[in-house]
Structures are given as C-alpha cells and as structure tokens.
C-alpha beads as a LAMMPS data file, in Angstrom:
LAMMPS data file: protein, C-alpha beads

157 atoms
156 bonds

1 atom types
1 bond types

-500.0 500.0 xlo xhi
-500.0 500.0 ylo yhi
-500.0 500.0 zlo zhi

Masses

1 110.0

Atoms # bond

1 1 1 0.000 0.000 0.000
2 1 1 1.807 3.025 -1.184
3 1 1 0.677 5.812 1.702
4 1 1 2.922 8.721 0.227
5 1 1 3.953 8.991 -3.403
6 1 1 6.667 12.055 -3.016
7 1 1 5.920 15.256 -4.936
8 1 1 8.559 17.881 -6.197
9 1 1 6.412 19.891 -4.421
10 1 1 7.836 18.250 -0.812
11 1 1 11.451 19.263 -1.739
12 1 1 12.427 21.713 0.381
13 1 1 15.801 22.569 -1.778
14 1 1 18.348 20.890 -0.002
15 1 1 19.226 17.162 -1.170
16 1 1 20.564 16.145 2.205
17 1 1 16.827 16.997 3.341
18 1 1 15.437 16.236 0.404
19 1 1 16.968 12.876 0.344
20 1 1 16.231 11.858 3.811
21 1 1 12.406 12.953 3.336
22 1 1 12.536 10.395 0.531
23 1 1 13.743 7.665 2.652
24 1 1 11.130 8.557 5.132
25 1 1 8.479 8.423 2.421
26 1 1 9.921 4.854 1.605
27 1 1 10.039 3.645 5.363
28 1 1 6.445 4.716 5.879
29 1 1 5.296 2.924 2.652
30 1 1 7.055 -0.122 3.609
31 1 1 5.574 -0.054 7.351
32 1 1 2.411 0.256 5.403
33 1 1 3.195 -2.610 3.211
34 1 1 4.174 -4.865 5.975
35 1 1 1.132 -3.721 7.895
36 1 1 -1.222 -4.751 4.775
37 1 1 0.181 -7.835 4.138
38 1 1 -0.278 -9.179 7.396
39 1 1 3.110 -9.497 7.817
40 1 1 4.353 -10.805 11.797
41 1 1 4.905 -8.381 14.595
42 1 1 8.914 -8.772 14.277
43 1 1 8.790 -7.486 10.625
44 1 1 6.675 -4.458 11.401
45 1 1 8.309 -3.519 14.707
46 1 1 11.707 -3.632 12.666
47 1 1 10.513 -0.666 9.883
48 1 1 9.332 0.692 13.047
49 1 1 12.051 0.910 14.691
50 1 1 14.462 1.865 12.046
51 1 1 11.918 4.387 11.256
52 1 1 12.558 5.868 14.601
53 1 1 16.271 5.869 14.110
54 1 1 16.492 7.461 10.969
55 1 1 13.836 10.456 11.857
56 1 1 15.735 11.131 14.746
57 1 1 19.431 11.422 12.772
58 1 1 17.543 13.424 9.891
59 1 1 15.646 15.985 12.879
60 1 1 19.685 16.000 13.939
61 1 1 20.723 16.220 10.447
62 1 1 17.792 19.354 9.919
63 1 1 18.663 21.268 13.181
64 1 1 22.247 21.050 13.142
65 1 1 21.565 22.637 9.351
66 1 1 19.036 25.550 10.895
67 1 1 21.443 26.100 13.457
68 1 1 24.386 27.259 11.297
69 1 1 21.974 28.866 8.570
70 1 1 20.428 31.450 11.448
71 1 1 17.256 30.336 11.395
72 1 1 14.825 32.329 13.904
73 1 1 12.415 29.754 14.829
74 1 1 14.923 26.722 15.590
75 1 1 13.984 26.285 19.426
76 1 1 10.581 26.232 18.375
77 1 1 11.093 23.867 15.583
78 1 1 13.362 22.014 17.678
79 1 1 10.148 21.313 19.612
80 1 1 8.035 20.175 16.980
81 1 1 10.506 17.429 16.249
82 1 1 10.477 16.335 19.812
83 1 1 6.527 16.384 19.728
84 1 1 6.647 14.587 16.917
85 1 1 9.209 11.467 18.367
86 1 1 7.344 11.279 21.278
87 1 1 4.346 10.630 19.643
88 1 1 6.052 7.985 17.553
89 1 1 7.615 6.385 20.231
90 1 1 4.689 6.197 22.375
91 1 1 2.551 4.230 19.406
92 1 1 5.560 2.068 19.434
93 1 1 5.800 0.885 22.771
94 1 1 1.720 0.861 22.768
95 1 1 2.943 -2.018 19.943
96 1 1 5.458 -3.534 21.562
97 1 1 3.447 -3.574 24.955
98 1 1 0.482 -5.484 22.886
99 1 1 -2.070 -2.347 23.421
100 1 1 -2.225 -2.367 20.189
101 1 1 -2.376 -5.636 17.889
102 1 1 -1.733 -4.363 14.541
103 1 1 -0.723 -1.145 12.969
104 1 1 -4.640 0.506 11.950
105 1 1 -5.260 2.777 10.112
106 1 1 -5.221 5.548 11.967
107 1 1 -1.572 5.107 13.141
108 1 1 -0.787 4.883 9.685
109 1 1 -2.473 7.773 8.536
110 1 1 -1.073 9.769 11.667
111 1 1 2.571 8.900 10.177
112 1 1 1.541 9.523 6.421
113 1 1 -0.161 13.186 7.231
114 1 1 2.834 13.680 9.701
115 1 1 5.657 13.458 7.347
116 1 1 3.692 15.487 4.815
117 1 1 2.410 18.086 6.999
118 1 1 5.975 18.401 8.624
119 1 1 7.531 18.978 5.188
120 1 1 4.483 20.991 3.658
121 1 1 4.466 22.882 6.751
122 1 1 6.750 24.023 9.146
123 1 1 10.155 22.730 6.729
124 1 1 9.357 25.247 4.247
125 1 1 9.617 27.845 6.660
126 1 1 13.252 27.255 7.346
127 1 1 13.997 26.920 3.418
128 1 1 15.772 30.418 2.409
129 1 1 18.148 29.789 5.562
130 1 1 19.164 26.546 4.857
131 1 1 19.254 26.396 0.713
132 1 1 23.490 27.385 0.827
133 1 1 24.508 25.756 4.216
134 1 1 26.350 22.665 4.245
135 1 1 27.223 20.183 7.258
136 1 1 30.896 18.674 7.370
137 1 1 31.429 15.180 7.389
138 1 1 32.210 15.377 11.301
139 1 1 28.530 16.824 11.713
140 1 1 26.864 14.117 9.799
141 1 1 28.875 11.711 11.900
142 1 1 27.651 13.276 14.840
143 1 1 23.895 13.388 12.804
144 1 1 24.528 9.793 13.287
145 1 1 25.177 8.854 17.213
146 1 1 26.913 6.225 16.153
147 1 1 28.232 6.385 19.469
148 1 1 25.313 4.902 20.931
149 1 1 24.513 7.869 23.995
150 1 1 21.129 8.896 23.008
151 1 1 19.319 10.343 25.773
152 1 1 16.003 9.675 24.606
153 1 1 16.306 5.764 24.596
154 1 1 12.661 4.642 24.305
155 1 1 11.110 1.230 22.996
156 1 1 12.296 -0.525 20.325
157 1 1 10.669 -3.753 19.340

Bonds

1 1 1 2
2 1 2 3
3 1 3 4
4 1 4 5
5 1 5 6
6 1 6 7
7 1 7 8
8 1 8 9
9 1 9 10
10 1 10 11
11 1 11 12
12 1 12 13
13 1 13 14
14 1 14 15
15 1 15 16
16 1 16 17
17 1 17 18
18 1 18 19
19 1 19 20
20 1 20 21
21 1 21 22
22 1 22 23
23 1 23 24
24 1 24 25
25 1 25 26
26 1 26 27
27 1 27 28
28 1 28 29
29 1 29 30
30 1 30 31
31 1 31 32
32 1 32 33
33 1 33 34
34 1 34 35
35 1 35 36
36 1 36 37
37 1 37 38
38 1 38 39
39 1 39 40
40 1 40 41
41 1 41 42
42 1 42 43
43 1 43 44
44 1 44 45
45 1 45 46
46 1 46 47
47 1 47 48
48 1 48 49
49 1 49 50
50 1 50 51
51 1 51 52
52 1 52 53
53 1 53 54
54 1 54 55
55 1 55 56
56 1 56 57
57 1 57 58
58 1 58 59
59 1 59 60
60 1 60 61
61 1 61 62
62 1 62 63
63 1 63 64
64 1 64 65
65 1 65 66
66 1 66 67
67 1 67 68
68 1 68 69
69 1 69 70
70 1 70 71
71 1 71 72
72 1 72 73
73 1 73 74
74 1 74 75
75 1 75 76
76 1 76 77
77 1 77 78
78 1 78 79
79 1 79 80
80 1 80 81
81 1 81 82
82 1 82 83
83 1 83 84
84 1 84 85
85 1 85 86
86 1 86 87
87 1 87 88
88 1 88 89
89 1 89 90
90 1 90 91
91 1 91 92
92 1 92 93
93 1 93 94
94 1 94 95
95 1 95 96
96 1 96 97
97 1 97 98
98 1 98 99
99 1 99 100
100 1 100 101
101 1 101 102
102 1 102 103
103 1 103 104
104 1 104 105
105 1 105 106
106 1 106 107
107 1 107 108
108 1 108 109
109 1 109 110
110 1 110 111
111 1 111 112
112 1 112 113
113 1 113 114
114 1 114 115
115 1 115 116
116 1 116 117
117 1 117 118
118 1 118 119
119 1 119 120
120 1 120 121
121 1 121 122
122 1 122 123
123 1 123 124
124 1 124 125
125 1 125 126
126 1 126 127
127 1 127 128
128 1 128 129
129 1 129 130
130 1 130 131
131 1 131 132
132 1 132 133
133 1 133 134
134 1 134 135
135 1 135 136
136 1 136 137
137 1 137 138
138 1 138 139
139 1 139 140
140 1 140 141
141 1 141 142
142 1 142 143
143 1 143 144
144 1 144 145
145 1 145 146
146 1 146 147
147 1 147 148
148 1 148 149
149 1 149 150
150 1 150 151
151 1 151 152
152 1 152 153
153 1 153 154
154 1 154 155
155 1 155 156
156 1 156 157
C-alpha cells in the first residue's frame, strides 16, 4: 500500500533533506506494506524501529543545518521534532506492549499526514536559511550517534 507517493512539491531545496524525506516516504510505505500484508509483529516492529532511528538522525541532520543557517524559529522547531518522536515512540511501545495488535489505520495515517504536513508545513519555513549551508562530514557523523549515547532511549521492538 503506497501511503505517500513524493511530490517535487515536498522538496524543500536541499538534497541532504530532500533525500532523507525520501527515505522517510519509503520507510512509511514499507511499514504500510508490511502492515497490509499481514506481515508478523517482528517485521513491522523492525521498519518501526528503524523508522525511529532514521527520523531522529535526519531531525539531527535538519537542526544542526538551521542552526548554522540562522534560522529564527529553531527552538521552536526544535520542539516540533520532539513532539513529533514522542508521539512515535509512544505508538511504538503501545505495539510492543500489545495495546495495540496491529498497525490501523489511523496510526498509519497519523505517520503519512505527519511526514507530509511536517515537510508541507513548518520545513518550508526554514527553506531560504538553509538552501546554501552545508554540514561537514564530522557533523553528519555526529547526525549519526553512532556512538550509541542517546538520551532519549525509548522502545524498540
């Protein structure tokens, strides 16, 4: 079940961004996919998880970006994305607690107009003070946590 089919009009003028919104567009079309098919509970809770991991490095990725560009309305941006990974996070241990049995609908509509919204909306705002700033290889490391301290451990599956 393809959820989001990405537009040109989602690109936000910055291929790192643009190319991680992509791969979220393809994570929440797989999780939609597994959900469909009836695939088992370790399938889905894997695209769930690794769609937790990667938002979280690309909100890194985005702020780190808005931070050296100037933009004005990073703390309160900064906020939406922690909104945002809460809410995630808290569907995903409702999942991985058995609250909830499958992946409906609604969760999957949540993540669809989420991702969309998020881009459509308050992305484009940050656009002109982004569009000529570039991260160094040592800040997309960092992007990463590859170093495994990430204060907001939550559930994974």
């Amino acid at each position: 079940m393809t959820l989001i089919t990405w537009q040109d009009s989602y690109s936000v003028g910055v291929d790192l961004i643009d190319s991680d919104h992509k791969l979220l567009v393809s994570l929440i079309n797989q999780l939609g996919d597994a959900a469909d098919g009836g695939q088992g509970r370790d399938v889905v809770g894997s695209v769930l998880n690794v769609l937790i991991e990667y938002t979280e490095g690309h909100f890194s990725r985005e702020e780190r970006l808005m931070e050296k560009g100037g933009y004005p309305d990073l703390p309160a941006h900064r906020e939406h994305h922690r909104a945002l990974t809460n809410k995630v996070r808290e569907m995903v241990g409702q999942y991985r607690d058995g609250r909830i049995d499958a992946l409906d609908s609604d969760i999957l509509e949540f993540l669809r107009s989420w991702l969309t919204g998020h881009i459509l909306g308050v992305d484009m705002e940050y656009r002109p003070y982004v569009k000529d700033v570039t991260l160094t290889p040592e800040e997309l490391l960092a992007s990463l946590n590859l170093d495994g301290d990430d204060e907001d451990d939550g559930p994974t599956l």
